[in-house]
N, C-alpha and C positions, 0 to 999 in steps of 0.2 A: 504493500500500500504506500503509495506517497502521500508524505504529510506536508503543508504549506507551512515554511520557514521563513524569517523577516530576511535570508540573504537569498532568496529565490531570486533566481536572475536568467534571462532571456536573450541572449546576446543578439544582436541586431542583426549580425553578418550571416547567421546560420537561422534564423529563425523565417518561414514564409512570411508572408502579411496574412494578420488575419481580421477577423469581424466577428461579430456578434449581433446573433436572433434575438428579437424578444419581441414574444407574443403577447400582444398587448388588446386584441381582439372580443374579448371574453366583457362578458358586464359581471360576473362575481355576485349569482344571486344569494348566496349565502352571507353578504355582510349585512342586507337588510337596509339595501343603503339604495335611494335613487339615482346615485350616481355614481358610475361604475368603479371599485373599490381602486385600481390605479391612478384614480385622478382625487382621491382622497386626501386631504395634509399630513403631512408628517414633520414635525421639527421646522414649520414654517415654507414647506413646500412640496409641491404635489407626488406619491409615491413613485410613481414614473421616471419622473425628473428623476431624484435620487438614484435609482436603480440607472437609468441611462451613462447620470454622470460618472459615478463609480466604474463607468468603462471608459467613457472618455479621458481619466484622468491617466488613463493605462495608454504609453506609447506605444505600444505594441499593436492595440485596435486600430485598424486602418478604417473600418465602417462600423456605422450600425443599423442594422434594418428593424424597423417597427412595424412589427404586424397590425393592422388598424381595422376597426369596423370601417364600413365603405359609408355608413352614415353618420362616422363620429372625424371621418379626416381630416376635414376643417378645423373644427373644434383640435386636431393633435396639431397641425400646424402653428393652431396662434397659443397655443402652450408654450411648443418649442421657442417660439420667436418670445416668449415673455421671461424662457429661463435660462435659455443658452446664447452664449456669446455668437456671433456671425462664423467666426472660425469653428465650433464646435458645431453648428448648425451645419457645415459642410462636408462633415462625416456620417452624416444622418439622412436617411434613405427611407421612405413610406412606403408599403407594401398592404397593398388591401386583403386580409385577415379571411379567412372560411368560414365554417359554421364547426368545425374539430379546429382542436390543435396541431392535430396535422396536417390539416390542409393549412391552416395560417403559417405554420413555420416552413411547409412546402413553398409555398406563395414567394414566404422571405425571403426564402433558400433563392429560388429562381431570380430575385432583385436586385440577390449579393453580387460585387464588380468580381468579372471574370479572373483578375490578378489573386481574391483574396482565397488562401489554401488552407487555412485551417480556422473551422466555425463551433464559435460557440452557441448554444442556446441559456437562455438564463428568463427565467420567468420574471416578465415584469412588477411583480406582485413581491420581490426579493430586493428588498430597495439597501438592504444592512451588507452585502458582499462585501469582504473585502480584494484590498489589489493582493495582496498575499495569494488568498484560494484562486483571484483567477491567473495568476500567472504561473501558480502551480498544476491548474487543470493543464496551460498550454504547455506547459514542459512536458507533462505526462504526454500530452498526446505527439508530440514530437518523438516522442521516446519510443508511445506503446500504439499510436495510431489510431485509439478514441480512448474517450476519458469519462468519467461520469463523479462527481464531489455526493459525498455518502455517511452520515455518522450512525456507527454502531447506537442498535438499541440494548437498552438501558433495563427498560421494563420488562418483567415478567407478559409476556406472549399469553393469553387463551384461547382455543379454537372452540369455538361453541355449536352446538346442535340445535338442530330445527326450533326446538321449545325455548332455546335461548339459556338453558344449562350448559354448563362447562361440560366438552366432550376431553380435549386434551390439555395439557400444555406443552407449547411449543417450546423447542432447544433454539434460545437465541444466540446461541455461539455464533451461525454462521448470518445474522439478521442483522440488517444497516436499512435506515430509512434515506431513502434519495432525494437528492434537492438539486438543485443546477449552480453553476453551470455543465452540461451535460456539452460534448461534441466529439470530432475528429475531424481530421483529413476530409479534404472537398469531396476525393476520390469515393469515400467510403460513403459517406453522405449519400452518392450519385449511386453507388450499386446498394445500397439499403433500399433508398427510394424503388430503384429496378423492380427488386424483389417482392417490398411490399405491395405494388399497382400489380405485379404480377399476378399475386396469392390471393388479392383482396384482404390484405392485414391491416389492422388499425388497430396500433400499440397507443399505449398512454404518456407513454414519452422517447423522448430520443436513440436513448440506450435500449427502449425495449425493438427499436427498429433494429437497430444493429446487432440484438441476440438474434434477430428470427432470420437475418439473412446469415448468422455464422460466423459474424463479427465479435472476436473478443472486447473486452470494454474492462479498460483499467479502473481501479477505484481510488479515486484522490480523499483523504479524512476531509470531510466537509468541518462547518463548524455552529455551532450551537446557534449565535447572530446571525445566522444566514435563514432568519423564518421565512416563509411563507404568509403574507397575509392574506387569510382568507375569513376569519369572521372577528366579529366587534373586539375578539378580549385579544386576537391577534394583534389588532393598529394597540390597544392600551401596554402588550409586551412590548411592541416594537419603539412607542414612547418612552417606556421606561429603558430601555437598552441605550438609547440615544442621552436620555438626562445621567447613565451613569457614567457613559463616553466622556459628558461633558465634565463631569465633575473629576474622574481621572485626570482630566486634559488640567485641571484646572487646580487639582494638588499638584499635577509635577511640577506647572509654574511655579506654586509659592513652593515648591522645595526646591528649584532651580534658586533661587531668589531669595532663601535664605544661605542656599550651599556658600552665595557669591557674597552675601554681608558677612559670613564666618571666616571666607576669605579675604575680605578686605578690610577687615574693622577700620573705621575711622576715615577711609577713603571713599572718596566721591567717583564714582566711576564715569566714564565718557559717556554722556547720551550718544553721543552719533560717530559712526569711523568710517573714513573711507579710504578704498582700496583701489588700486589700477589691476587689470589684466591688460595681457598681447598672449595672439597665439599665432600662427603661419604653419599651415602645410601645404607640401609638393602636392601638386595633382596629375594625378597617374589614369590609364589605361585601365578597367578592370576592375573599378571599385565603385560602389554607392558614392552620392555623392550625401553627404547630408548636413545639413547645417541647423542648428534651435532645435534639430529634432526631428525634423521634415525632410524627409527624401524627397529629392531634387531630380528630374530626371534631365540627364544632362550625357554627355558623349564617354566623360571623366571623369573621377571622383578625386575625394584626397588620400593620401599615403600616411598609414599610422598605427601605431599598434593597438588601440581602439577602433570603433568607427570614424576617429579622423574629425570628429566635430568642432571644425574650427573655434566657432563661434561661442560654443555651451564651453569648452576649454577656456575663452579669454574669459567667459562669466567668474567660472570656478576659480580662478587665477588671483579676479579682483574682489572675490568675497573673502578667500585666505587672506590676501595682500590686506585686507579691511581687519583682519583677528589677528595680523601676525603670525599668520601659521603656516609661514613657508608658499612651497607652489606646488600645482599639480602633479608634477612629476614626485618631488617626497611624497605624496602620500598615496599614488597612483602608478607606480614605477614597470617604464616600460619591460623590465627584467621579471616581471610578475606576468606567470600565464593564466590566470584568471581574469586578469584585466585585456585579453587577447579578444579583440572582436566585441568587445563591451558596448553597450549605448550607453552613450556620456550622458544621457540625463539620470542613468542610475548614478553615474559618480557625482556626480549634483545632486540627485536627494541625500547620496551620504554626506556631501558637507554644508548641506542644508542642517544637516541633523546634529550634526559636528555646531553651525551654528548656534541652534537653536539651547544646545545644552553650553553653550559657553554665555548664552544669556543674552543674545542681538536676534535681529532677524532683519531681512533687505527692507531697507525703506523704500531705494527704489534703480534704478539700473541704467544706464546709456548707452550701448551699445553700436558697435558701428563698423561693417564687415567690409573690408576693401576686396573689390570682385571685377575681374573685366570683363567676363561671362561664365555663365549665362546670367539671365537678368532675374533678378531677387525679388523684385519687389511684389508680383502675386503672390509670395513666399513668407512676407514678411508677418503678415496680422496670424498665422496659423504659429511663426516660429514665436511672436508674444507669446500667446496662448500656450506653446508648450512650457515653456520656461518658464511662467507666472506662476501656473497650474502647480511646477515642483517647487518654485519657491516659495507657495501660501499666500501669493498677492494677488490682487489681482493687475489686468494685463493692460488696464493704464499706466499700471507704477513701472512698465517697462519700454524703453524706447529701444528701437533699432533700425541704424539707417542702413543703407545698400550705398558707397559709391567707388567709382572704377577709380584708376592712377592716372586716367589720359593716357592710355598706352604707355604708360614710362614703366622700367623697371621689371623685376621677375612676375611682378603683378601685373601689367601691363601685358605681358610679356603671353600671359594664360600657362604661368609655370606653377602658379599658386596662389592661394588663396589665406587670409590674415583677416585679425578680428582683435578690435581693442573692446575694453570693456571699464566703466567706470559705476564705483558701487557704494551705493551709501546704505550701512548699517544703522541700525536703531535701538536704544537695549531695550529688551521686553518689559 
């Protein structure tokens, strides 16, 4: 079994592009609610939204397809437009919904962009996911070719007879309740589907498609926060999970915050620091090209023992340079083959995190990527959005310009590509 680990990691250069389903089609007549339980509040915003963002905030999602009633579409359009940013709106895809579940995630399936090769499904109605579980379902399926997220039960099983007497009890050794994200490979997707229109089967979920055509199905430990809302005392657990988040979040501050007056007695610490980055890499033959996080489609990419991200490199550079804590390369070091193939916006939520417990966090950013081609700037409001997303701000507080050398110099030249980065810290 794979379990979800806080250093799950996904390396960019080996990993397909992938997307993710979610059936959102269904009105949910067991909440007793006139209005179909995904468009319900939660924590001040609608259950969907959450469930949606919790993928968006994963670089790794290239799409997301929402399975929709065909008389509620409008209605999901001017949601989206009221909760997602224009750049997050552009990875989001409407797909008109069946009258099963599998016709709506078929529907999906068919809407997903041809590029994207490994799919997840995840019930809209699962707004608590974390990026942990799903980045571990997509390992797995990398690994085992579909995956399904599952936690062992707990409780004592009975199988009961006609009259509603205990006829047995079940041996829950081998008994895990399922929950999603369920998927695999496109491939596999495409000959389940085959099978099932062949047989006339109609499973209840993902994985049961891929038992009936003979497809193994890995199990990822799901996790306890990952409920299902489906009636009233559901949304009252799923509030309470959120106020204990919040209050977690909200002792580690005051221990961050006294850790730092135990260390400083009597000193006044710097409200605000700020830091420079520069980064430059070759660009080569044969490599992604990717800069903020955003692949770029271009002839050429850059050369590096990461994914070569120029530009999230000069960020990282001038947030240390902001804490005094050295540069990239110390803490990242290309002599290290874990960091081989990496997507640097993981090594930027580590010194995010690195920040965060030194007691700052970014106020706000300037950035400015010297390019002679290709041209940036379609590029530019998706590569905020990436970086804002990892650094907890939002993606006003980041600027990023695009401008060439005038043909002067190696940059001019289209021998490579450079990114300065200017950073202002704040303490929490």
């Amino acid at each position: 079994m794979s379990r979800p680990s806080p250093d799950t990691t996904i390396r960019e250069n080996s990993t397909p592009p992938a997307g993710v389903i979610i059936p959102a089609a269904g009105f949910g007549a067991r909440m007793g609610s006139t209005t179909p339980k995904q468009f319900l509040e939660l924590g001040g915003e609608p259950i969907l939204i959450r469930t949606v963002k919790s993928f968006l905030l994963c670089p790794e999602i290239h799409a997301v397809v929402i399975a929709v009633a065909a008389d509620r579409r409008s209605n999901m359009e001017t949601l989206l437009a009221a909760h997602l940013t224009d750049g997050q709106q552009e990875k989001i895809i409407l797909a008109t919904g069946g009258a099963t579940r599998q016709q709506s995630v078929k529907a999906a399936f068919d809407a997903m962009p041809a590029d994207i090769q490994i799919i997840l499904v995840h019930d809209g109605a699962r707004p608590l996911i974390s990026k942990r579980l799903i980045l571990a379902c997509l390992e797995t399926i990398i690994n085992r070719g579909a995956a399904i997220a599952a936690i062992p039960v707990h409780d004592t099983i009975k199988c009961l007879k006609a009259d509603k007497s205990i006829g047995k009890t079940i041996d829950r050794t081998h008994l895990y309740r399922a929950q999603t994200p369920q998927g695999a490979g496109r491939h596999i997707f495409e000959k389940a589907y085959h099978i099932a229109q062949k047989d006339g089967f109609t499973g209840t979920d993902e994985s049961s498609l891929f038992e009936h055509a003979g497809i193994p199905v890995a199990v990822v430990e799901g996790e306890e926060q990952n409920i299902k809302i489906t009636r009233p005392g559901d949304l009252q657990i799923a509030r309470g999970i959120l106020e204990e988040k919040k209050f977690l979040e909200e002792k580690k501050l005051l221990e961050r915050k006294e850790f730092l007056e135990r260390n400083n007695p009597g000193e006044e610490r710097e409200m605000l620091r700020i830091g420079h980055g520069f980064d430059a890499h070759r660009l080569v033959e044969e490599r992604n090209l990717i800069l903020g996080g955003e692949q770029i489609k271009y002839t050429k990419g850059l050369l590096g023992h990461s994914d070569a991200d120029v530009l999230t490199h000069a960020l990282i550079d001038g947030i240390l340079g902001a804490l005094g804590a050295g540069d990239i390369g110390t803490h990242f070091p290309d002599t290290d083959d874990s960091y081989k193939g990496i997507n640097s916006l993981k090594l930027l939520e580590k010194v995010i995190g690195l920040t965060n417990d030194t007691g700052y966090t970014v106020a706000n950013a300037d950035l400015t990527i010297l390019c002679q081609a290709p041209k940036l700037a379609p590029h530019l409001k998706n590569m905020r959005q990436n970086l804002a997303g990892i650094c907890g701000i939002s993606s006003e507080s980041i600027n990023i310009k695009a401008t060439t050398t005038e043909k002067m110099g190696y940059i001019g030249r289209g021998e490579g590509i450079a990114a300065h980065a200017v950073v202002l810290l704040r303490k929490l």
